[in-house]
C-alpha positions, 0 to 999 in steps of 0.5 A: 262672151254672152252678147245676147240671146235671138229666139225665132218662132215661126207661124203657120209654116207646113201645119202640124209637121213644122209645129211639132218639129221645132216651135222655138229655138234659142241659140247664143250669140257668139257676135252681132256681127252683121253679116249678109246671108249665103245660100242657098238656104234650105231649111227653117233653121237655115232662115232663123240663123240668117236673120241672127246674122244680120242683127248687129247689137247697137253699141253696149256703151250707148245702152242700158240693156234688157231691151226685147223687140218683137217683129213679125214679117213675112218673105215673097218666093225669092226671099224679100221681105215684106209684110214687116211689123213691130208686135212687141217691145219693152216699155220701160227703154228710153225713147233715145235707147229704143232709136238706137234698137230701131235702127238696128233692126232696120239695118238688119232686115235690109242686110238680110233681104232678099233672102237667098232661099231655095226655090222650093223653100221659097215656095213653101214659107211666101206670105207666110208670117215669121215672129222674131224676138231680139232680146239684149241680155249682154248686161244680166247678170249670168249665173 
């Protein structure tokens, strides 16, 4: 079952290397479980699935769908998250439907903080800003 759709960009990480080796990705989520990551993570890819498992869906019964959220944090050297800033979300979701996205996403951050990262990821990605995008596609219509 398609539950939705978690996308990761990140900013600024190692200049051109990090750009050109993956800007974006998009990967399936199979359950918006929320689990606590396990590390050590190593890798960029490593912290983009540990945020999509610390995202839980809010019930599908309790909103309409199509809801995107857009935040932008940053990580300090032992993995807490700090710096964290909603840059985008839909416009045309019902404040009580948005409440429901919030909390979720609050949930998942303090699931998922601190990171366990390396230590030499952790010096590598400090201070540095992640965009993450949340996007609840479970009520589309797939093709």
């Amino acid at each position: 079952m398609r539950i939705g759709v978690f996308r990761a960009v990140f900013l600024g990480m190692l200049g051109l290397a990090a750009a050109l080796a993956s800007p974006a990705a998009a990967v399936e989520m199979e359950s918006g479980a929320g689990v606590a990551p396990h590390g050590p993570l190593n890798t960029l890819k490593d912290v983009g699935q540990a945020i999509l498992n610390c995202w839980k869906w809010p019930p599908e019964s309790e909103v309409r769908g199509g809801m995107e959220l857009t935040i932008r944090l940053s990580f300090k050297r032992n993995g807490e998250i700090f710096g964290a800033k909603l840059s985008y979300q839909k416009r045309d979701v019902p404040d009580a439907e948005k409440a429901l996205y919030y909390a979720a996403l609050i949930d998942a951050m303090k699931l998922c903080s601190p990171l366990p990262l390396s230590p030499s990821l952790g010096e590598a990605i400090a201070g540095r800003p992640f965009v993450f995008t949340f996007r609840d596609t479970r009520k589309e219509r797939k093709a």
